[in-house]
C-alpha positions as CSV (number, residue, x, y, z in Angstrom):
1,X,0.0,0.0,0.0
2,X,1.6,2.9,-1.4
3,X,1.5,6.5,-0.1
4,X,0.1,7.2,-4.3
5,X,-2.6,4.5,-2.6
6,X,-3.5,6.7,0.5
7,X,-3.5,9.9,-1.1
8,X,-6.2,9.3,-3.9
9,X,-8.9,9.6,-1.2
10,X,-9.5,12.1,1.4
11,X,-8.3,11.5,5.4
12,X,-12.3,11.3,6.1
13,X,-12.6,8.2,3.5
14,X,-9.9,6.3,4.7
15,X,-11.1,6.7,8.3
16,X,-14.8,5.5,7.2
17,X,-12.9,2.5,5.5
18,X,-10.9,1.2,8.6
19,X,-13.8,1.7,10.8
20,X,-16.2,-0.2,8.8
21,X,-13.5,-3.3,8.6
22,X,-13.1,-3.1,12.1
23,X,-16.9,-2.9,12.8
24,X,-16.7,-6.4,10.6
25,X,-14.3,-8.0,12.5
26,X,-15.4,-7.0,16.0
27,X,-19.3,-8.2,14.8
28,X,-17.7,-11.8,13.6
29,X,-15.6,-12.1,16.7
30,X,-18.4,-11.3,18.8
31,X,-20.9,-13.5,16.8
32,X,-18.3,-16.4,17.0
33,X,-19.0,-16.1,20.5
34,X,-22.3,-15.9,21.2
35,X,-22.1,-19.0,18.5
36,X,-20.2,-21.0,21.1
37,X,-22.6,-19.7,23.9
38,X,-25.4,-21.2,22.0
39,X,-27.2,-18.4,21.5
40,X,-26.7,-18.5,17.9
41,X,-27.8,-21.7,16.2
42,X,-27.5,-23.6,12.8
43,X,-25.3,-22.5,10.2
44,X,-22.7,-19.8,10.9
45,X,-20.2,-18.4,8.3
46,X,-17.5,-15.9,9.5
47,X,-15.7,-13.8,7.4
48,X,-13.0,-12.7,9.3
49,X,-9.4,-12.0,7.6
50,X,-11.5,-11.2,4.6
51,X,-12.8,-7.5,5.2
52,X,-10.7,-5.7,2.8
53,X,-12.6,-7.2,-0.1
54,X,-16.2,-6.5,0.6
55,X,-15.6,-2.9,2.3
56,X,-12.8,-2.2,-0.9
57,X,-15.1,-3.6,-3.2
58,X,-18.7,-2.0,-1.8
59,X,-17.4,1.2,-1.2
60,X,-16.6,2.0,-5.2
61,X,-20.8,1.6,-5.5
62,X,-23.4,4.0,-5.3
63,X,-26.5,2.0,-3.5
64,X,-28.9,4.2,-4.8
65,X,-29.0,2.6,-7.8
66,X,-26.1,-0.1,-7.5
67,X,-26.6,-3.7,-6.4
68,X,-24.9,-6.4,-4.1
69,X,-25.2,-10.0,-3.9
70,X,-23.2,-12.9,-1.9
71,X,-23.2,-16.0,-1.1
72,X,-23.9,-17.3,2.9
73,X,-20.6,-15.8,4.2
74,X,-22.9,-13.1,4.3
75,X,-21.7,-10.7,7.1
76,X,-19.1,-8.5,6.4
77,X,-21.0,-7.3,2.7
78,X,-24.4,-6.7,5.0
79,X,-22.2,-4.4,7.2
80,X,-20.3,-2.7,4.6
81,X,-23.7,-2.0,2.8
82,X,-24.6,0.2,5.7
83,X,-27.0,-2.6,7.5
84,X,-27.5,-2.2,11.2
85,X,-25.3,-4.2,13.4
86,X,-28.7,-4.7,15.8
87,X,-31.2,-6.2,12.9
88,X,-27.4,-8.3,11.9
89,X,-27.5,-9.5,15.0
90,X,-30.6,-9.9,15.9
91,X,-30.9,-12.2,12.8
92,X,-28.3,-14.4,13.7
93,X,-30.4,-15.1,17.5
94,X,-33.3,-15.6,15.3
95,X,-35.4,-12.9,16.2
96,X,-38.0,-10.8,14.5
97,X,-36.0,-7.7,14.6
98,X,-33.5,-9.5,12.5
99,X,-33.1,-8.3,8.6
100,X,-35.2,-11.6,7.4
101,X,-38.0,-11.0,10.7
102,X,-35.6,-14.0,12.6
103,X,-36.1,-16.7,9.7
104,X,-33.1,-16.4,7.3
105,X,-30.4,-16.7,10.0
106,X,-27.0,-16.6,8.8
107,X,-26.8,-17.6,5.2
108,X,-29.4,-15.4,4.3
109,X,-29.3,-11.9,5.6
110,X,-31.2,-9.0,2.9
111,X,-31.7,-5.6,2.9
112,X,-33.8,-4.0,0.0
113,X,-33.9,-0.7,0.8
114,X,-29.4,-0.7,1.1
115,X,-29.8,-3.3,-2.3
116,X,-28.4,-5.9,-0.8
117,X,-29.8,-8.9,-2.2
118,X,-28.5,-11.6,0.0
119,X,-27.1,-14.2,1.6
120,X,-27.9,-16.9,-0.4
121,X,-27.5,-20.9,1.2
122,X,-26.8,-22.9,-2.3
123,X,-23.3,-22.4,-3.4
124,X,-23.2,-20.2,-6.9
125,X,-27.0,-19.1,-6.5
126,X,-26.5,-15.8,-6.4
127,X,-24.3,-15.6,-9.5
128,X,-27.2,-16.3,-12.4
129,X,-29.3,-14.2,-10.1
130,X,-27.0,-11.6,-10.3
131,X,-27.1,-11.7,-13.9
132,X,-31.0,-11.2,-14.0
133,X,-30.6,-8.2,-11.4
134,X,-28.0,-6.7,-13.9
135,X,-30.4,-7.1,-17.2
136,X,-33.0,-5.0,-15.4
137,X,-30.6,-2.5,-14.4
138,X,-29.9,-2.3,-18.4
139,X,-33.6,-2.8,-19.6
140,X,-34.6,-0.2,-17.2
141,X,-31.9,2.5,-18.0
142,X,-31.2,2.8,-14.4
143,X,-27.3,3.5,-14.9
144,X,-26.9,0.5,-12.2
145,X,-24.3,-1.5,-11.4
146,X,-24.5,-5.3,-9.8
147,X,-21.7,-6.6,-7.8
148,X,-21.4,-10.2,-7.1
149,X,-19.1,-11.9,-4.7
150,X,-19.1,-15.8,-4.9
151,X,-16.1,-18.2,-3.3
152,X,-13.7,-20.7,-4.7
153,X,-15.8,-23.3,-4.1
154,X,-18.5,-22.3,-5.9
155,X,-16.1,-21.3,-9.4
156,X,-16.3,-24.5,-10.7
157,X,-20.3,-24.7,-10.4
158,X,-22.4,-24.3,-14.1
159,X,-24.1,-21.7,-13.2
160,X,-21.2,-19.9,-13.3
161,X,-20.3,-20.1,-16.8
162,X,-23.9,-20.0,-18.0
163,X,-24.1,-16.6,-16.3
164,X,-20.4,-14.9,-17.1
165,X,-21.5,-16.2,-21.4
166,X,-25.0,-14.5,-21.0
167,X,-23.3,-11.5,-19.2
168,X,-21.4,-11.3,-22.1
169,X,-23.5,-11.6,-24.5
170,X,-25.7,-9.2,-23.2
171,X,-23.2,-6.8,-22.3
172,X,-24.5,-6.7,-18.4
173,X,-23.5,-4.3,-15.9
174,X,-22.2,-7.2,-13.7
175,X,-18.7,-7.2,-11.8
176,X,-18.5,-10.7,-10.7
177,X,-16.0,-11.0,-7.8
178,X,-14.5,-14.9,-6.3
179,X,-13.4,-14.0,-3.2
180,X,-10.2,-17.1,-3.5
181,X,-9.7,-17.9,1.0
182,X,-7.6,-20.9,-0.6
183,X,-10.0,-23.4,1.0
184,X,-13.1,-24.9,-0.8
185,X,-14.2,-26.2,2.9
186,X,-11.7,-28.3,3.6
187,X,-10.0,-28.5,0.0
188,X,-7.3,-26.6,-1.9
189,X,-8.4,-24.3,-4.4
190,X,-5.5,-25.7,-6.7
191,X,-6.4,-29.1,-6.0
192,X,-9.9,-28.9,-7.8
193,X,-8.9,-26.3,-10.2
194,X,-7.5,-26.9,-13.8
195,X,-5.9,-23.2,-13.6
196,X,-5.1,-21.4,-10.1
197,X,-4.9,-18.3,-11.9
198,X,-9.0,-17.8,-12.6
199,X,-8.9,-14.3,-13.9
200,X,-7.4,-15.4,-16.9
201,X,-11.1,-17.6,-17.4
202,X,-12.8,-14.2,-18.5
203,X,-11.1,-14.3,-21.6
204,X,-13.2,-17.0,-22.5
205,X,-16.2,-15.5,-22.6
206,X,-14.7,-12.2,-24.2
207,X,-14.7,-10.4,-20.2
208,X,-11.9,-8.8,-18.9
209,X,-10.6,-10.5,-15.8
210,X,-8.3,-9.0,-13.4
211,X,-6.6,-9.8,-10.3
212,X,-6.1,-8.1,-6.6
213,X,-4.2,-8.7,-3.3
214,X,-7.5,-8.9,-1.5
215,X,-5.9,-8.2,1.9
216,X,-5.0,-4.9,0.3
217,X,-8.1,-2.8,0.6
218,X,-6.9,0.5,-1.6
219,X,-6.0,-2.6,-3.9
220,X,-9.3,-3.9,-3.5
221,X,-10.8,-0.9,-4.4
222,X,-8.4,0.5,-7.6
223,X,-9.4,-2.5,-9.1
224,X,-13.2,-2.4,-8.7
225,X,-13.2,0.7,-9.4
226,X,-12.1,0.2,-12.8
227,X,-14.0,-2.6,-13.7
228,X,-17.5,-1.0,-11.9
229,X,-16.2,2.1,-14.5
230,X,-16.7,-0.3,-17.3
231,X,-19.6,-2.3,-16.5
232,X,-21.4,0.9,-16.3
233,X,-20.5,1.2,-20.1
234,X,-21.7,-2.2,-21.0
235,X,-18.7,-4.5,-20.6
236,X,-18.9,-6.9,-17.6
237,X,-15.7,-8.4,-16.2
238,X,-14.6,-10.9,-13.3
239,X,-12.2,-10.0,-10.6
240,X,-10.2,-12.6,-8.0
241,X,-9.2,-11.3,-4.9
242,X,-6.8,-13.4,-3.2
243,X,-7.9,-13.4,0.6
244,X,-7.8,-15.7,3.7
245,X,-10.1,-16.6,6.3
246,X,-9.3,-17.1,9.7
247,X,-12.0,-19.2,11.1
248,X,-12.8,-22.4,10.0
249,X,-15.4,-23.2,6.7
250,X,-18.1,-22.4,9.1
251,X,-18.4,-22.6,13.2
252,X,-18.3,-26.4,12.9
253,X,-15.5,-26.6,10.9
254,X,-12.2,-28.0,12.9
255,X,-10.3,-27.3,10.0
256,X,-7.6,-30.5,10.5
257,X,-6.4,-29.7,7.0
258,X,-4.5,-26.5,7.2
259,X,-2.2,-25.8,10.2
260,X,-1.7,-23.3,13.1
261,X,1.7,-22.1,10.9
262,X,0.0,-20.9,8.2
263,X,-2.8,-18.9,9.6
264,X,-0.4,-17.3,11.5
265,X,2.0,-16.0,8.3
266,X,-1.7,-14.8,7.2
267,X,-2.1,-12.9,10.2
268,X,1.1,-11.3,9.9
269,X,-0.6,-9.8,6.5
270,X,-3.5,-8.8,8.7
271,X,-5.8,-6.2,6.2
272,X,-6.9,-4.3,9.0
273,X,-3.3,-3.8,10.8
274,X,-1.7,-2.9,7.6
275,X,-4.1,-0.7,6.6
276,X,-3.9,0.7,10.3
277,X,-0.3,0.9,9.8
278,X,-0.1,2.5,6.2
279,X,-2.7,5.6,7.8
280,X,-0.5,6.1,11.0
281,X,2.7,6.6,9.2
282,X,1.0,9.1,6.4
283,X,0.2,10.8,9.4
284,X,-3.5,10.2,8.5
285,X,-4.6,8.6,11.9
286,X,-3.2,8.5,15.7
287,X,-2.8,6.2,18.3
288,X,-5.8,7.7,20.7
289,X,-8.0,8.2,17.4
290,X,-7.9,4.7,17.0
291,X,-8.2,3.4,20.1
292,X,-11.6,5.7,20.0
293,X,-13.1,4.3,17.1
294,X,-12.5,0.7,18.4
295,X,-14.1,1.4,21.8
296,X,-17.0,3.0,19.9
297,X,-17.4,-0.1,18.0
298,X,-16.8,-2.2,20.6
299,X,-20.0,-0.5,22.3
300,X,-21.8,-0.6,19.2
301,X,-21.5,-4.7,19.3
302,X,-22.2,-4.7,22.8
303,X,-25.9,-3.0,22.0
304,X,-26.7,-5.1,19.3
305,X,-26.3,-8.0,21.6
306,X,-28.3,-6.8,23.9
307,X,-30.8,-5.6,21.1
308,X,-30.7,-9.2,19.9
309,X,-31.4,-10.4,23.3
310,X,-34.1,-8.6,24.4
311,X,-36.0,-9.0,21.0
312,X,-38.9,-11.1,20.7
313,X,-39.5,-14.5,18.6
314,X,-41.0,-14.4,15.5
315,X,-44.6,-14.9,15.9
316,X,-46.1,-18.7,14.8
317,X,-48.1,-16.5,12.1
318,X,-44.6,-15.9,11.0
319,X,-44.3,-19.2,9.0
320,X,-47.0,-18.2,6.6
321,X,-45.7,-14.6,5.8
322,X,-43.8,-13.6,2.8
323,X,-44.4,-16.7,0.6
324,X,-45.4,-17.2,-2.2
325,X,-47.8,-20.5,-1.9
């Protein structure tokens, strides 16, 4: 992260940046555990180690008419869309006040109004979806952009290469964005994969691909920036961000297949505590500053915990609202 990085956005931006990674990682750490208090149940994704792609990536949108869409490691984009930490949270305890009224849970937190489309459970779901959101961004003129984040797992699934031909084809406004942690579960991207380079894939459907140190956030962003710049024009592209995530698959994962070595070189390339780093020494943010915004957030987490606790169930009437059938 270069000071040519720092200085193409204001001291204010760069603030707003680290504190919204920080407001991911302090919500995951605390939801990993309320997880192992049991007052979180069933499926639980963290995304922690991998902030500086969804808050890089998200914050080159405009969500007034831009869209979002992920898969069920869902967290960190909901936050970096602007969701409340309380509805977040209260989602996870499975409450009404949650962002899906309490019956979505962790995979499948949505916020309309912020265009965040989900949180989505099947792997690759959200990526033809994402097409169909981008096609009536283009049929309806709206200028709109649709960002779609999708792991390495879920590259090799059809529905990917159905939707990057027809995004192609159609010239959508789609960025499409594999967030590469290195494990498919409990598997090695390379060891499933024909190529471990997959942005050069997009040539194949006549897309641009490009590639990003996603624990870089001004990275991150540079690069989405660009390709968000040319989807608006009609030319869709596909973007891997090499990341890592700290936590295990999902809570029940005891990830026997890595080791304790190298998650601790990853730390050492921490997003947050570079990016931390690269602002003190431009002079851009101090010690006490920081140590503000982290008790703030700290706080923050604390109330949505209690918000989450002290919300009610979801009503029985609950199971028949918001279907279809």
């Amino acid at each position: 992260m270069s000071r040519q990085d720092l200085d193409r956005y204001a001291r204010e931006e760069h603030v707003a940046t680290l504190r919204t990674m920080q407001l991911i990682r302090t919500f995951e750490e605390k939801a990993g555990m309320m997880y192992g208090l049991r007052k979180i149940g069933g499926f639980c994704h963290l995304y922690t180690g991998q902030e500086a792609v969804a808050v890089g990536a998200i914050r080159t949108l405009d969500l007034a008419k831009d869209y979002v869409l992920t898969a069920y490691r869902d967290h960190g984009h909901a936050l970096a869309c602007g969701m409340d930490p309380r509805h977040a949270m209260a989602e996870l305890f499975g409450k009404v006040t949650g962002c899906s009224r309490g019956k979505g849970g962790s995979m499948h937190f949505f916020d309309a109004d912020r265009h965040f489309l989900g949180g989505n459970g099947i792997v690759g779901a959200q990526i033809p979806v994402a097409a169909g959101v981008a096609f009536a961004q283009q049929y309806q003129g709206t200028g709109g952009v649709t960002l779609c984040f999708f792991g390495d797992g879920a590259f090799h699934q059809g529905a990917v290469h159905e939707s990057f031909n027809l995004a192609r084809i159609w010239n959508l406004p789609v960025v499409y964005i594999v967030e590469n942690n290195q494990w498919g579960m409990g598997t090695n991207w390379k060891k499933v994969s024909a190529v471990d380079d997959f942005a050069t894939t997009a040539s194949a459907y006549g897309m641009q691909g490009f590639a990003c140190d996603g624990l870089d956030v001004m990275e991150v962003r540079a690069v989405v920036e660009q390709a968000v710049a040319e989807a608006r024009k009609g030319n869709p592209s596909f973007i891997e961000a090499r990341t890592y995530r700290y936590k295990g698959h999902s809570m029940s994962d005891p990830q026997k297949y890595r080791t304790r070595e190298e998650i601790d070189a990853y730390r050492k390339r921490d997003a947050i505590a570079m990016y931390r780093a690269a602002l003190t020494e431009a002079g851009l943010l101090t010690d006490s500053e920081w140590e503000a915004m982290t008790a703030d957030i700290d706080a923050l987490i604390d109330q949505a915990v209690t918000f989450a606790e002290e919300s009610p169930e979801p009503a029985l009437s609950e199971l028949y609202a918001d279907i279809y059938a």
